[in-house]
C-alpha positions as CSV (number, residue, x, y, z in Angstrom):
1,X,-19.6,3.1,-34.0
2,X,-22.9,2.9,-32.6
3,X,-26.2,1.4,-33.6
4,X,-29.5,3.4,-34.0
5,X,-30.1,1.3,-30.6
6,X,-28.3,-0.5,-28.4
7,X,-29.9,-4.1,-28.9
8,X,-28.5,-7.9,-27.6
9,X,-26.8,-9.5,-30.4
10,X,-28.7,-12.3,-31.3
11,X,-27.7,-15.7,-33.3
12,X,-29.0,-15.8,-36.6
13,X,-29.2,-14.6,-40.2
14,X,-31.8,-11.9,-41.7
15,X,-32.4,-11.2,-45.4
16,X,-33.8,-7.5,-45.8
17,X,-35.3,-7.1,-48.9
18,X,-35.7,-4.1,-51.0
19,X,-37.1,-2.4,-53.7
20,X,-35.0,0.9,-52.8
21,X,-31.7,0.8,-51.8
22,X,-31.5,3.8,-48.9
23,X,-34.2,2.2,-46.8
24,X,-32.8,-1.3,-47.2
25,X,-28.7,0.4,-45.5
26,X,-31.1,1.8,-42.9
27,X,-32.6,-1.5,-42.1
28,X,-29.2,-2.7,-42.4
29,X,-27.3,0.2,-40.4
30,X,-30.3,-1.0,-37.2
31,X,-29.0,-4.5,-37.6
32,X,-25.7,-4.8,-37.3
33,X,-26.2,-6.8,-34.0
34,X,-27.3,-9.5,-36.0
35,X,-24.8,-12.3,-36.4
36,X,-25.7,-12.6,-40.9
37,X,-27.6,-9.7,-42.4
38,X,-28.3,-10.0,-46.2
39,X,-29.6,-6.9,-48.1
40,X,-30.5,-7.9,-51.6
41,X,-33.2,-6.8,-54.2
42,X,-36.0,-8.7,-54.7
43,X,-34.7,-10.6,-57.5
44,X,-31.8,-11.9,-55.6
45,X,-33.7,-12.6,-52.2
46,X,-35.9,-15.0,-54.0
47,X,-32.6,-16.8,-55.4
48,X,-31.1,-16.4,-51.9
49,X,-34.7,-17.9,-50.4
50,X,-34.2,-20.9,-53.1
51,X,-30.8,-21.7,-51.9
52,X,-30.0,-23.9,-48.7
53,X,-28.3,-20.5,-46.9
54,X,-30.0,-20.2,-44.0
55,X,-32.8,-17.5,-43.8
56,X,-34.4,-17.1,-40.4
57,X,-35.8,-13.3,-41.0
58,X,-37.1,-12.1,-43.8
59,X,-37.3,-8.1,-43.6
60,X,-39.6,-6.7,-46.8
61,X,-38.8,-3.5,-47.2
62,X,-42.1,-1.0,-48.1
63,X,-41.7,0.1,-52.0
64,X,-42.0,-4.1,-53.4
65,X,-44.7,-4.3,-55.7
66,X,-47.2,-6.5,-54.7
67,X,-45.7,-9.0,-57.5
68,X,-42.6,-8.9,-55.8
69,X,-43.9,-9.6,-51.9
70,X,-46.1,-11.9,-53.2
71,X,-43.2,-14.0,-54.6
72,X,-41.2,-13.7,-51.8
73,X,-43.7,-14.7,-49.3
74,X,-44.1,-17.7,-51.3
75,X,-40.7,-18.5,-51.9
76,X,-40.1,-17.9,-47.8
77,X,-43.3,-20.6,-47.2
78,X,-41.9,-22.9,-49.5
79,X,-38.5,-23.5,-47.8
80,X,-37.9,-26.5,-45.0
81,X,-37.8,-24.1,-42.6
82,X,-39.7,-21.1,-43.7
83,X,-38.6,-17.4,-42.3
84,X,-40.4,-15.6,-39.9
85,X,-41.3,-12.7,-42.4
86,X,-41.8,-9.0,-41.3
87,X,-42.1,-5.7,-43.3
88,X,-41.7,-2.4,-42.8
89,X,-43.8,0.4,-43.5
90,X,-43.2,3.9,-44.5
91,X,-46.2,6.2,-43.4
92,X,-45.4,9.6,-43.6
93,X,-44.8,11.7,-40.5
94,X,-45.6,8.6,-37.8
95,X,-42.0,6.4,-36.5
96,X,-41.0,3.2,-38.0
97,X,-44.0,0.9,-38.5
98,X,-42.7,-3.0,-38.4
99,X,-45.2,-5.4,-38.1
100,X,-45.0,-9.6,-38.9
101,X,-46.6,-10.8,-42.0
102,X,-48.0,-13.2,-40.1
103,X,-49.5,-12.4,-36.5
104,X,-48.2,-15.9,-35.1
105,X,-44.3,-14.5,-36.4
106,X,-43.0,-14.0,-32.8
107,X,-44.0,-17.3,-31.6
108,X,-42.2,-18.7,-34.0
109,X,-40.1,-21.7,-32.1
110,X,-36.6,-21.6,-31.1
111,X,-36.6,-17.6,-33.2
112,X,-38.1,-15.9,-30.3
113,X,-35.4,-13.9,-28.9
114,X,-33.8,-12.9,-32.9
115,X,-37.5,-12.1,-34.2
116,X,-37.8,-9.8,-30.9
117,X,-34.6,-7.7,-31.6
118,X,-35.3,-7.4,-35.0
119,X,-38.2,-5.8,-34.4
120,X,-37.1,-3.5,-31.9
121,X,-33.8,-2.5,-33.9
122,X,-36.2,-1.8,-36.8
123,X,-38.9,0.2,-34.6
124,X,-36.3,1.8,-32.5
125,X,-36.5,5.6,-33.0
126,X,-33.3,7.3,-34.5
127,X,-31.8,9.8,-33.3
């Protein structure tokens, strides 16, 4: 089977959040390279997010309510060692939009080369 992309497999574990289930198994499908992904609904990411399992991505898929990505962002920042956080956009008729929450996400130390190939799995066209 191959991947939307062929990307490096990286070391690491992403949560991919979602308010609708078909985007979150694309998100998923484009990251299979990654050693842990974790698709849950907002409900269970923030339980996840409030659990010592590690969490060094956190995808937010578009669809949240702002309720929702406001509570995950919050859960994210209050953990030891918070997730880089990114979310996807879905604007009609333009590629996959992924953009950090944050603008310092990519430097984030020691994540550099897992926050990079999420990004590009998640930005990679399909075909």
């Amino acid at each position: 089977m191959q991947t939307a992309c062929p990307i490096e497999h990286r070391a690491g574990s992403v949560l991919v959040a979602y308010a609708n289930f078909g985007v979150a198994a694309g998100a998923a499908l484009r990251l299979m390279d990654s050693a842990v992904v974790v698709v849950a609904r907002a409900s269970w990411a923030l339980t996840a997010l409030a659990g010592p399992a590690p969490c060094d991505v956190l995808v937010l898929c578009p669809y949240l309510d702002a309720t929702e990505r406001r509570a995950l962002l919050r859960a994210a920042a209050a953990r030891d060692t918070p997730p880089v956080a990114l979310e996807l956009a879905d604007v009609v008729g333009m590629p996959s939009i992924v953009r950090p929450v944050d603008s310092r996400a990519p430097g984030a130390p020691g994540r550099e080369p897992l926050v990079t190939s999420v990004l590009r799995a998640l930005a990679a066209p399909t075909s």
